[in-house]
N, C-alpha and C positions, 0 to 999 in steps of 0.2 A: 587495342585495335578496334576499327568499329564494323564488328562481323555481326549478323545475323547470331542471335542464342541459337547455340546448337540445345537439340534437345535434353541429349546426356553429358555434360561438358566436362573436360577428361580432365583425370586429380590433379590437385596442382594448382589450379585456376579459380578465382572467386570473383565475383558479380559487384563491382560498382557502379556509382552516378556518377557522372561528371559532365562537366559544361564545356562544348567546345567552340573556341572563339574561329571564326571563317575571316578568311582577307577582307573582305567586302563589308564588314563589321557584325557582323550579325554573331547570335548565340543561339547553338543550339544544346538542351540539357536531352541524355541518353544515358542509356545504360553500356557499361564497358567490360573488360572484363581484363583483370589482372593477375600475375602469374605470382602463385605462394612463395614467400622466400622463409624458413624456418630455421630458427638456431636448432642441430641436429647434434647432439652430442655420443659419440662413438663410446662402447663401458666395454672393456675389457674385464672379463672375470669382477664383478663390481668397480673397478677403476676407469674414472674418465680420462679415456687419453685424448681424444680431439673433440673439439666445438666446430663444425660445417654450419654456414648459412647455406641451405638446398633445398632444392625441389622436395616438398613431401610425400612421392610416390618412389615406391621401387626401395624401397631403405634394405628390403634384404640385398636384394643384389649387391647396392652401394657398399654395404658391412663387408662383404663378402669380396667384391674387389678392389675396395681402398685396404683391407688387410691384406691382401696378396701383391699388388701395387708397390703398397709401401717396405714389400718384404716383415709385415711384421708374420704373415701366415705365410710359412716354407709350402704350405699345400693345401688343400682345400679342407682336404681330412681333419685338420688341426682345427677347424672351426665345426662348434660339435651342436649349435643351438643360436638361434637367433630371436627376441623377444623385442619387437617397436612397442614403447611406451610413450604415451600422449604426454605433459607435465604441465598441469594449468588447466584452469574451469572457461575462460574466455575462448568462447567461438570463435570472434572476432579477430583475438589477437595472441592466439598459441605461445604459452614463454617456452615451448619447444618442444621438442620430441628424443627419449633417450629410446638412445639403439642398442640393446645390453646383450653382449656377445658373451657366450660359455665357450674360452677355448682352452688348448690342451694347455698342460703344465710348464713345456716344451715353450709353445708360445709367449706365456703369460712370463716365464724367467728372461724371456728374450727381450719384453716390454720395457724389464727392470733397467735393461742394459742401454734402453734407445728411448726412455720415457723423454715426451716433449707434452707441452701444452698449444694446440692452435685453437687461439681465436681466428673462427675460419673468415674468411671473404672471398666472396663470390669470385673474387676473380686471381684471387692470391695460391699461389700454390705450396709455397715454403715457409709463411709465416708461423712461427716458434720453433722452427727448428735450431736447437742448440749447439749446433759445431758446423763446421765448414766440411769436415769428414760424414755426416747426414746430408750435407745439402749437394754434395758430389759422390756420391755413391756408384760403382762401379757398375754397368747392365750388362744382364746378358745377350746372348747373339742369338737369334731366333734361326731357324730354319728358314734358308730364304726362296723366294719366290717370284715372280717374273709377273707382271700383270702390264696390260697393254694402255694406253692411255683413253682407247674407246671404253676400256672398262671403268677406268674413273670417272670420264667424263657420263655414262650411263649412269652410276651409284649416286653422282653427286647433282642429277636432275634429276633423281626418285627419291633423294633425301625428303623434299619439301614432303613430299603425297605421308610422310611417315613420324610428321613433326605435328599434331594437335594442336598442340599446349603452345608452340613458337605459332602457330594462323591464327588462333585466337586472342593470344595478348602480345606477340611479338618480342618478349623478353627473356626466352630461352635459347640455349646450345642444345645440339645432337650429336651423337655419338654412334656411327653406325657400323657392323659386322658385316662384309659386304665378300661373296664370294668371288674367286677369281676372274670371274668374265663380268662383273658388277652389279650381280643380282645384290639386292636387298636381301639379307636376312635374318638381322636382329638393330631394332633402337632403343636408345635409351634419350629422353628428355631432362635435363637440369638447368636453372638460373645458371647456376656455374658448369663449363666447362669440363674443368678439371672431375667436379662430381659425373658427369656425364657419360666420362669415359669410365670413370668407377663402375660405373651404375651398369655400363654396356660390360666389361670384363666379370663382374660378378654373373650377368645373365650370360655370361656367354659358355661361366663355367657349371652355373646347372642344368645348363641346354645342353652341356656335352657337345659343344663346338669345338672343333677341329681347330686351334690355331693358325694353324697353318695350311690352311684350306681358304684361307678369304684374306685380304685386307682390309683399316679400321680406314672409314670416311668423316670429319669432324666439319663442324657447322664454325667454326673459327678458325682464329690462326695458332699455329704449332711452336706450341713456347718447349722450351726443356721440358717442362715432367709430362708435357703430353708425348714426348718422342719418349722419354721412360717407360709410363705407364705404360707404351705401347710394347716395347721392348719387353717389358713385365709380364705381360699378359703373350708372349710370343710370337706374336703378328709381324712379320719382318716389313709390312708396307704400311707407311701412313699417306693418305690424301686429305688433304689441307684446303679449305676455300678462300685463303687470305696465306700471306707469307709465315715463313719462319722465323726464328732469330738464329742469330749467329751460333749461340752455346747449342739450341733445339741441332743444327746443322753438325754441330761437331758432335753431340751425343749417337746422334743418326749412324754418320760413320764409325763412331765405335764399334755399334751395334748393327752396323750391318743392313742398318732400316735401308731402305728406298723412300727416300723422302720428295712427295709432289707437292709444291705449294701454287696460288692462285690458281686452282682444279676450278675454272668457268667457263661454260660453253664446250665447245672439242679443243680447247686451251688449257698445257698446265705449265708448272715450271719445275725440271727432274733437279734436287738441288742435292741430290745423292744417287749413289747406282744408277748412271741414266739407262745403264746398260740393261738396266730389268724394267727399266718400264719403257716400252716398245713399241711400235704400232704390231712388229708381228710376235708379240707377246701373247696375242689375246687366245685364252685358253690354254695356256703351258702353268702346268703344276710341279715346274724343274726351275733353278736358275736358267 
């Protein structure tokens, strides 16, 4: 994107040249600025279980709630040490970053039983997963909650003011913790999505956030493992700024979500519980 150099420009993001061609034919050469994408490989007790291409800021978090996400950590507790290690001499071009997690015994036996290999992509949420019984995994039913559509519609016009890294290169997702009336209160930035919301549940669990005290606002649209994840992390509402898919919808009502999708302007669309998201919902901490 071609903004102004901010003075301290937030992680994640690196400084190119480039030439931009205009209608009218002309060229102008500038400086730009582009958002990091890093092979992130997840080490369990020394073993690699996953390869992420992601944003390279927040990797505790991320650790922290892609293992609880994906049910490989039953609890927070179980994650006992987190070490980012850089892997590679080139400034330029990082061959990655190992994120080496010390978890409990408990855990690491649990690994043995669900080991997969993902080559990740940025926008892929299930790739290597090895059974049909991993890739439909049962969620749980969070506590649910009633939030009013003024309140989405407020979280998801204070999403931008809270995104850096998406006004400066424009090639990031958000992931926001947003309380019941739609205050802002915790983001997370990622290339990917699905990290983002990782990355938002990991901080939400050393912040000691209330689950079920807010719903989760996302900079995309709400495929399956985002209505999961969010399920995961116990957040009974998700708001969407683009649609659902069909399976995201049915996972929803398993679980109980309140699912809003195209959340723009004072416009959403209730594709689950319409019944909790209300205009006179706003401010009830009850169904």
């Amino acid at each position: 994107m071609n903004l102004d150099s901010p003075l301290q420009p937030p992680a994640g993001a690196r400084a190119v040249h480039v030439t931009e061609h205009r209608g009218h034919g002309g060229a102008l050469q500038r400086s730009d600025w582009l958002a990091e994408e890093v092979p992130v490989a997840l080490v369990f007790n020394g073993i690699s279980h996953a390869v992420m291409m992601a944003s390279p800021q927040d990797l505790e978090d991320f650790a922290l709630g892609f293992g609880l996400t994906e049910g490989l950590l039953l609890s927070p507790g179980e994650l006992h040490g987190v070490e980012v290690l850089p892997v590679g001499d080139d400034p330029h071009m990082a061959q990655g970053i190992e994120v080496q997690m010390a978890v409990s015994s408990a855990c690491a036996w649990r690994l043995k039983g669900r080991r997969r290999s993902l080559e990740g992509r940025t926008g892929c949420g299930l790739c290597g997963t090895d059974s049909l019984a991993d890739a439909c995994r049962a969620v749980p039913t969070p506590t649910p909650r009633s939030v009013a559509p003024q309140a989405l519609a407020l979280a998801m016009a204070s999403l931008r003011d809270w995104q850096p890294l998406q006004q400066l290169t424009g090639a990031t997702h958000a992931a926001a913790f947003c309380d019941l009336d739609g205050a802002v209160q915790l983001v997370r930035e990622d290339v990917g999505r699905h990290n983002a919301l990782d990355k938002l549940v990991g901080a939400m669990v050393r912040a000691r956030l209330a689950p079920d005290t807010g719903f989760i606002a996302i900079s995309s649209r709400a495929s399956y493992e985002m209505v999961h994840k969010t399920a995961m992390a116990g957040v009974s509402v998700l708001a969407a700024v683009s649609a659902p898919t069909a399976r995201a919808v049915d996972t929803a009502l398993a679980a109980g979500i309140a699912l809003a999708g195209f959340v723009r302007g004072q416009d959403c669309v209730a594709y689950t519980h319409p019944e909790r998201l209300h205009p006179e919902g706003i401010g009830l901490h009850t169904p």
